[in-house]
N, C-alpha and C positions, 0 to 999 in steps of 0.2 A: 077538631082542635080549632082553636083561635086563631092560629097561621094559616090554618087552611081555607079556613074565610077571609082572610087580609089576601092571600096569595089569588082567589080566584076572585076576587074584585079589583087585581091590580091585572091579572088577567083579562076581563071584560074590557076596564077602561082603556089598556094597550092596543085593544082588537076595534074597537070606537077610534080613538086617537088615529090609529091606521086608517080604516077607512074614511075617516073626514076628512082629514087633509088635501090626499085626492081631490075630494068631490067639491071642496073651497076652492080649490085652484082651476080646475073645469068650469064652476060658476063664477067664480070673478074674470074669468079669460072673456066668457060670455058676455057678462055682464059689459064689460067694457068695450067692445066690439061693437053691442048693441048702441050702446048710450054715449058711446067716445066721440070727441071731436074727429077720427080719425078717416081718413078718406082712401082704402084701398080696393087694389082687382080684386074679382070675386075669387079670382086661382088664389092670391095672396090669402087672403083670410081665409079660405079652406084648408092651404095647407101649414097655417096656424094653427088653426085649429086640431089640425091633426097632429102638429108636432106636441101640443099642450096635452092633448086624451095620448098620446103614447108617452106623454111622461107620467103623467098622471096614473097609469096603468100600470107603469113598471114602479110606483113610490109606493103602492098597495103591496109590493114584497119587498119594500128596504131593510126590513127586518132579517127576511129571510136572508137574501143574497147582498148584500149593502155596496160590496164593489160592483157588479155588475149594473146596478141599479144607477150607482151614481157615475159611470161611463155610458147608459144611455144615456140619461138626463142631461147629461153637460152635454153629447154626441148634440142631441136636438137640439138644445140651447145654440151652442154655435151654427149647426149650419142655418138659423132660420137668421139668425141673427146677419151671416153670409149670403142668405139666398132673397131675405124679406126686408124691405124698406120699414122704416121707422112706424109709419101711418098702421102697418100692421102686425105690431110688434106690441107686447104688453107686459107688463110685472110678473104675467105667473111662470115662467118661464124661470127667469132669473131665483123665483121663491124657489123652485122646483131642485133646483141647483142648490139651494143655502138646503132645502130638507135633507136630499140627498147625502151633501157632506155630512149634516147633523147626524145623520144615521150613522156615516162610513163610523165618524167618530165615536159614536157611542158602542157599535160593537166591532169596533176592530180600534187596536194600538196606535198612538199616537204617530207610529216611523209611519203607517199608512197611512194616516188621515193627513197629515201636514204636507207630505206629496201630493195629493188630491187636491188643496186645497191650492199650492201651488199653481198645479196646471188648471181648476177656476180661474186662477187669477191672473196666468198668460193667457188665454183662450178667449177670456173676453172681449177688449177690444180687436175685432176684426174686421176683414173691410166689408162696408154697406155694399147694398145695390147700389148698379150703377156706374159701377168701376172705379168711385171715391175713395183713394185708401187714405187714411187719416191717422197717421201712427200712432203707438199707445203711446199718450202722454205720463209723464213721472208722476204728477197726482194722482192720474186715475189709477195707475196700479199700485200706487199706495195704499187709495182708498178701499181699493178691492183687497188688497193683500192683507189692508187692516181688519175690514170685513169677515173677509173668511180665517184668518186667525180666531176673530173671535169665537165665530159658529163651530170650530175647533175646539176650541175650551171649553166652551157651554156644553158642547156633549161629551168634553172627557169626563166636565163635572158632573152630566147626566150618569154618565157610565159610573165612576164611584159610588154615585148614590144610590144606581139601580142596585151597585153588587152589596153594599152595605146593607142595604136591606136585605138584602134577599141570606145575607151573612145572618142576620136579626131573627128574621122569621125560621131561620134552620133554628138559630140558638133556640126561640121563643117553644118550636116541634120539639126539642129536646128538651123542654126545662124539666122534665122526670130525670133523666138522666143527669143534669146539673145539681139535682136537690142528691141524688143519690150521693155525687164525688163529691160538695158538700160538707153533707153528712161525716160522710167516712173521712174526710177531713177533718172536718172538729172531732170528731172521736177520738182519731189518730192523737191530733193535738191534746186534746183532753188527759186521754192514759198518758201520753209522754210528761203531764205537767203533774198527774198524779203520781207518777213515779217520782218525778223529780222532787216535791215539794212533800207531800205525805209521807210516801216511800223512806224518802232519804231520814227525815223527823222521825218517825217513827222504828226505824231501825236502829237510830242511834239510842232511844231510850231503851230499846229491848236489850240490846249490847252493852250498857253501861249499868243498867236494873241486874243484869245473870252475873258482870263482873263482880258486881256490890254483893249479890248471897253467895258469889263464890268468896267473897273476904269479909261476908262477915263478922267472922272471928278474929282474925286478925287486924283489920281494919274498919269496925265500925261508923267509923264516922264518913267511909264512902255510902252509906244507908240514905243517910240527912240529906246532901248532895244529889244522890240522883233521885230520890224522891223529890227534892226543890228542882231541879229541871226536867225529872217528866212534866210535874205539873206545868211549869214556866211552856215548855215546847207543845205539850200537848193542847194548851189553851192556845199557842202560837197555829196550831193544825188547823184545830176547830176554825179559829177566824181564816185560814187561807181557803179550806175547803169550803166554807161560805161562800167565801168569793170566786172560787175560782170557775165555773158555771155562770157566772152571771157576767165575767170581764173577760175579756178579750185577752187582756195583755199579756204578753209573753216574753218581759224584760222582767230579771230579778229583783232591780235597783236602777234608779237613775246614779248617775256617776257616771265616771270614767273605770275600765275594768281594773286597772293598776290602783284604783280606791274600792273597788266593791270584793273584791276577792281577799284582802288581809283579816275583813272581820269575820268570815268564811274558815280560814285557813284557824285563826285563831278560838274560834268554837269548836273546831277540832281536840286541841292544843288544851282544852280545860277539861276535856274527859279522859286525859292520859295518854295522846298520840302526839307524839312531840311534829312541828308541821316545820319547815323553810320552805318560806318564798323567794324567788331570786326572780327580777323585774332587770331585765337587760333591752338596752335598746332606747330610744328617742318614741315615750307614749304619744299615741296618736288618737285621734278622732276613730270609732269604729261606728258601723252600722248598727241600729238596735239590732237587726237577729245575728249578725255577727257577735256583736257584744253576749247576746243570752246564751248563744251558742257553747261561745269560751266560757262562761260563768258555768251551763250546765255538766262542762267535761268534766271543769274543776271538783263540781257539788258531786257524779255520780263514782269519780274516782276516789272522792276520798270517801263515801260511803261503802264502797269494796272494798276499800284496805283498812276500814274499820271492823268489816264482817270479817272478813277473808284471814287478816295480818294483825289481827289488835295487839294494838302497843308497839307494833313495827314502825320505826323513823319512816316518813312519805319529806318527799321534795317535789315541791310545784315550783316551776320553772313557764315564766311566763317574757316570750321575745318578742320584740318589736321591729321590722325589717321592712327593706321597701315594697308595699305590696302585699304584703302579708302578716299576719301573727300568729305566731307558735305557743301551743300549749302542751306543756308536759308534764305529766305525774307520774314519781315513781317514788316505790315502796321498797322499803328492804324484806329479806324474805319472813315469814313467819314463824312467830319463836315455836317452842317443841309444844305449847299447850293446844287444845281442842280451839278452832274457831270458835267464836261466842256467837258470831251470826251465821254460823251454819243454819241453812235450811229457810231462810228470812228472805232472801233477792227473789223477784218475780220474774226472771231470767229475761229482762225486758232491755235492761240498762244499757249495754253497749251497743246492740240493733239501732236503739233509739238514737244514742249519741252516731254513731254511723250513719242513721240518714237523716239524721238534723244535720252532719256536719254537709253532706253529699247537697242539702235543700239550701246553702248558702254558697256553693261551689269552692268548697274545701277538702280534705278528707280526712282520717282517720285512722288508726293504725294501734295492735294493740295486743300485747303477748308478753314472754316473759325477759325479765332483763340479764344483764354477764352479768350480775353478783347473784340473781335467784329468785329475785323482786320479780315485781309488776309492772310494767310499764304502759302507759295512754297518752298516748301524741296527739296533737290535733293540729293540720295546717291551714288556716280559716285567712281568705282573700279580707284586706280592707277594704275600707271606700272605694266604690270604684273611681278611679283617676274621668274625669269629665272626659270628654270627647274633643279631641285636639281642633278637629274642622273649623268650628264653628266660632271661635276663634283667630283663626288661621283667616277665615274668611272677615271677620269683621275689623281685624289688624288692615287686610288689603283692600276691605273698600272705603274703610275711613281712612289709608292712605291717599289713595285712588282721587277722593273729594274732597283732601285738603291740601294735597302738594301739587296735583296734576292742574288745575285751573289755573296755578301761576306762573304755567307757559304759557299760557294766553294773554296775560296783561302786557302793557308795553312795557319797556326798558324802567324799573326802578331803582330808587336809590335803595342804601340799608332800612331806614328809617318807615319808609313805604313799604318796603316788601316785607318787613316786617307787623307793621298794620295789616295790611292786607291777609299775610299768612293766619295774623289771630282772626280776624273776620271766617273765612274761609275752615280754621278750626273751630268756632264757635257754634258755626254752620252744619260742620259735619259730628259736632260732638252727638247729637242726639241715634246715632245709627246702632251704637253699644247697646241702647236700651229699646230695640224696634222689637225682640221679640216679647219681650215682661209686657212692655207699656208701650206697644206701637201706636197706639191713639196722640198721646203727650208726646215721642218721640215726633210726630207729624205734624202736631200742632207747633212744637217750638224749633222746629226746620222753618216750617211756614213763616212763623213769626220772625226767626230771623231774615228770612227773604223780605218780606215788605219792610223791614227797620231798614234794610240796608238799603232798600232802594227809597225807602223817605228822608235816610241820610243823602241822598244822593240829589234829592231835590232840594234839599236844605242848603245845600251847601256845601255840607260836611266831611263829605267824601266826594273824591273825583270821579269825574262820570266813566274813565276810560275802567276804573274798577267794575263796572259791573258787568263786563265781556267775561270775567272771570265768577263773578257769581252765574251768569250762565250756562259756564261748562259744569258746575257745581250742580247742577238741578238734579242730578243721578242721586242726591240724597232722597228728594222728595221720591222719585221714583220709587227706591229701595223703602220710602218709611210707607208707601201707598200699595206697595204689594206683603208688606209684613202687616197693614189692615189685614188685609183681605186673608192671610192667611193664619195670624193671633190674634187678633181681634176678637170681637161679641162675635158671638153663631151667627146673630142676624144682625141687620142695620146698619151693615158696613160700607152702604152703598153712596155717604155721605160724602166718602173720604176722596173719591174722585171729581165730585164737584166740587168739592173746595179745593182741591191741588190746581183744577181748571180755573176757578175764580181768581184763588191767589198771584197765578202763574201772568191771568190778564190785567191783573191792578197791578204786580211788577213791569209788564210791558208799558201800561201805560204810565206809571212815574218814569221809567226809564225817558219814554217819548218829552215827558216832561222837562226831565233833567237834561237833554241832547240839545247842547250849544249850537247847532248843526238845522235845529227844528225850529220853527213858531209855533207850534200846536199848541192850541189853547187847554183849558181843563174838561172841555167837550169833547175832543179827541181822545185827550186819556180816557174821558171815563167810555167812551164809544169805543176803545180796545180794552179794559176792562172789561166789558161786557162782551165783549169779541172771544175772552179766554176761557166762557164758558162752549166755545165751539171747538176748544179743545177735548173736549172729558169724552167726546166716543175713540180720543186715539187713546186718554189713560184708561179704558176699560180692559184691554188685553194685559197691562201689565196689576191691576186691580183683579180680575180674571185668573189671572196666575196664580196669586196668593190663595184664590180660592181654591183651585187645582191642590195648590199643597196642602192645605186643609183640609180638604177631601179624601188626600192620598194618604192624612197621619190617622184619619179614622172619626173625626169629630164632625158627630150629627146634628142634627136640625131636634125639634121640639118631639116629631114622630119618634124618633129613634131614640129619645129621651124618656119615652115613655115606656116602649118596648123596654130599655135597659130597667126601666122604675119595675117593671112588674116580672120580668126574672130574679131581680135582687128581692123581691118582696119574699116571692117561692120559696128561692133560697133561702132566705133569712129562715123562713119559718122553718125550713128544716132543719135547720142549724141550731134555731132556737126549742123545737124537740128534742134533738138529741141532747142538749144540755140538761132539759129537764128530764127524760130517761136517766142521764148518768147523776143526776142531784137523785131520784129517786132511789137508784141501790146506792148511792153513797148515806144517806139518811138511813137506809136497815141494816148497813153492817159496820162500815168505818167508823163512819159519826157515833153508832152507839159504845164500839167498842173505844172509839179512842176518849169519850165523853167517860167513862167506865175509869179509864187509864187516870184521868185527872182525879177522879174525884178519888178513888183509893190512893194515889199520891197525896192528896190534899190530907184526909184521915189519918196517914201514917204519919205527915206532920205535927197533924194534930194528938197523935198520941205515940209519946216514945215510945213505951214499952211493947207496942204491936207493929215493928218497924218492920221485921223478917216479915210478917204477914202481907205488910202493905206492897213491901218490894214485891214479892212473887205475884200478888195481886197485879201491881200495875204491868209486871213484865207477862202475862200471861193475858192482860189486857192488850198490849201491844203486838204481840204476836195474834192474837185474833183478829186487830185490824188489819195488819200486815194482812193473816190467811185470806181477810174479807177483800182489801184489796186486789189481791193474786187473782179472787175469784171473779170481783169485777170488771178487773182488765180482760182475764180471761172469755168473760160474756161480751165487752165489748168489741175485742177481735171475732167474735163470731157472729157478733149482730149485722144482719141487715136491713138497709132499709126498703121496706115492700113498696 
């Protein structure tokens, strides 16, 4: 298989990647020993050396053991770092450390690696030879603690990715198995729509055809009638069964159901079954397969108490409630004569409507009613209600960033703290739209930070205002990690160096604008330039976003491709079994209900041979019905080899 050679070349390259690493950190330890300015005892650089080949050695199993690994490696790190002067001390150590956590992170959970990378980041400043102790300054365990954060994220995002794939290539070993379920999917669907749509058509002319030669002595002129809508429905067949192999869709009608159900109810209602609808309730928005669902209980219920009850009063009851809609059909019992569609149902109908209703998370319910009738309930969930969180969260951070910063300003009047307040919500307005359009959300965060701090050199605004666009920055934050995690797949890597840029041309108008300063336009733009030495501390929360984006499942171009050529598989099997079921629909239905038309059409065309054509087309229709039956029947036992 295909996966099985993607799998054993991601295996090679892993088994490569292990060992070199190692052996780079041994040769630049070397390397730099040799060629370095550095001036140490021969004990010193030996047992450098030594600390480096026993890191070195134990990084060739980080895979295997990753904590153990990454408790030597720090172990060495620190004591050489304790026991060895500067002169003989080098980078690979410190690498040895960031691989290390890389690992812990990539095959163990985040509660473990973020401890880990903690104690890196106490551990490091230690005291020199010498007996110099030099405490750890607050920078430097910033810049460590920023550091190994990152080497954190990078290999959680490594770990995602690793397992995404390796998720792919099972799916990719299975894609037999996927063409199979499938299959027997559109099959499923298939039969359920050829019930629905042929079935139901087709039953009604055969029921309303035997009604008419049972009257027609009595009432000939029901002849004319149901000859003019066999033909009318049965040309209505022909074009559904056309189509219905070659489309997908699985909605009866666009509309709203409380509009698609009366013309429904009232086609009933012209072949002698008297129909009430009764619509209670505040109509709502429903889901397409919600909506087809309730459309299909309606169409298969009243096609049963047409067979079943003919000429029996039916009431469709159709409720609208919070959270759900209810559908009901009920029949009164049937009168003393023989069913006219006895023997016509392909005992398909209620199953069908029971796990359609069950595949939209509703159910179904269905037996005889207190006066003797029929009854079919259906309780089908609406839209589902969004998800309150996300919401919840973006009410409290766009609080958060536009009320919270005007503790910080000094003592305002109404008139100012009202300027101020819109400034600061203009600011945070863009945070509602970081997940759609988090690119635009960032860009015009950004854009209001430099207006306002160009107002702020203009004149326009007072300078003591921008202490409060400061504590504001949390927008840019939040619209720099919704890059990273809605944004493009790729090339998101933009959005941190501009938050850093933008961040250093607001510092530097700020310097500008401060009554307090003389800084020329050389100084702003020399901290302007400055706020690009920001953007390795915006990488962990840009990092983030990628973390989340990783963990909803959205891949890279690889995994894009993978998904292209399962869907391709599928597809074709999907689109087989369509053209198997066009195939036995072409030798039995289509000829029979083709048959059905045209001796409808003849009988119109000649009164005097009307009994003929009626029996004709009704003996037409029951042969597609039986060709049906037999259809369905072959495709519940088809499988695919």
């Amino acid at each position: 298989m295909a996966s099985d050679g993607l799998g054993a070349v991601a295996r090679r390259r892993a088994e490569g990647v292990g060992a070199a690493v190692p052996a780079l950190l041994l040769a630049g330890h070397v390397t730099v020993v040799v060629f370095g300015p550095g001036h140490a005892e021969p004990w010193q650089t030996g047992l450098g050396l030594l600390a480096v080949l026993a890191s070195a050695a134990a990084l060739v199993w980080r895979a295997v053991a990753p904590v153990p690994v990454f408790c030597a490696v720090l172990a060495a790190d620190a004591v050489t770092r304790a026991l060895l002067p500067e002169a003989a001390l080098t980078p690979a150590l410190p690498v040895a450390v960031w691989v290390a956590l890389f690992s812990l992170s990539v095959r163990r959970r985040a509660r473990l690696a973020l401890p880990g990378a903690a104690l890196a980041t106490a551990s490091t400043p230690l005291p020199g030879a010498g007996g110099d102790v030099t405490g750890p300054l607050l920078d430097d365990l910033l810049a460590g603690a920023l550091l190994h954060l990152v080497v954190v994220l990078c290999g959680r995002l490594r770990a995602h990715r690793e397992d995404r794939r390796a998720r792919l290539l099972a799916r990719l070993a299975d894609v037999d198995g996927e063409r199979r379920a499938a299959a027997d999917a559109e099959r499923e669907r298939l039969a359920r729509d050829l019930h629905d749509t042929a079935g139901h058509h087709l039953t009604a002319i055969a029921v309303q055809g035997a009604a008419a030669l049972r009257l027609a002595e009595s009432r000939p002129e029901l002849a004319d009638e149901a000859l003019a809508h066999g033909a009318a429905v049965g040309r209505d067949v022909l074009a559904a069964l056309a189509e219905l192999v070659a489309v997908v869709a699985d909605e009866p009608d666009d509309g709203p159901l409380h509009d698609i159900l009366p013309p429904l109810c009232a086609g009933l209602e012209r072949r002698g079954v008297p129909v009430a609808l009764d619509v209670r309730g505040r109509p709502r928005p429903l889901a397409p397969a919600v909506r087809a669902t309730a459309y299909r209980v309606v169409q298969e219920s009243l096609t049963n108490a047409m067979r079943y009850a003919p000429g029996a009063p039916v009431t469709v009851r159709l409720g609208y409630a919070p959270g759900e809609v209810t559908v009901t059909v009920t029949n009164e019992p049937a009168r003393e004569c023989e069913p006219l569609g006895g023997g016509l149902g392909t005992g398909r109908g209620l199953a069908h409507l029971t796990a359609r209703a069950a595949s939209v998370g509703g159910r179904l319910a269905a037996g005889p009613s207190r006066r003797g009738g029929w009854t079919v309930a259906a309780t089908l969930p609406t839209r589902p209600p969004r998800t309150w969180w996300p919401r919840a969260v973006d009410v409290a951070l766009f609080t958060v960033c536009a009320a919270a910063p005007l503790l910080a300003a000094v003592p305002l009047t109404g008139a100012e703290l009202c300027g101020l307040a819109a400034l600061l919500t203009a600011h945070a307005a863009p945070l509602p739209l970081r997940r759609r359009a988090p690119a635009t959300a960032l860009a015009v965060s950004l854009g209001v930070s430099l207006a306002w701090a160009a107002a702020t050199v203009a004149g326009v605004l007072p300078f003591a205002w921008l202490a409060a666009l400061a504590c504001a920055w949390a927008v840019e934050l939040a619209a720099l990690r919704a890059v990273g995690a809605y944004g493009p797949a790729r090339a998101t890597w933009p959005a941190p160096v501009a938050v850093g840029a933008v961040g250093g041309a607001v510092l530097g108008l700020a310097v500008l604008s401060d009554p307090a300063e003389s800084a020329g336009p050389g100084t702003a733009a020399l901290l302007a330039g400055l706020g690009l030495v920001a953007v390795p501390w915006l990488l962990p929360v840009w990092a983030l976003g990628l973390l989340t984006r990783a963990r909803r499942g959205d891949g890279g171009r690889w995994e894009r491709r993978v998904l292209d050529a399962v869907a391709a598989r599928v597809d074709d099997a999907v689109i087989g079994e369509r053209r198997r079921v066009a195939t036995g629909l072409h030798g039995t239905v289509v000829a029979h209900t083709a048959g059905l038309v045209r001796r409808a059409e003849e009988g119109l065309a000649t009164p005097h041979d009307r009994r003929a054509a009626l029996t004709g087309m009704t003996e037409a229709a029951r042969g597609a019905l039986a060709g049906l039956r037999d259809l369905l029947d072959a495709m519940d036992a088809a499988r695919l080899p």
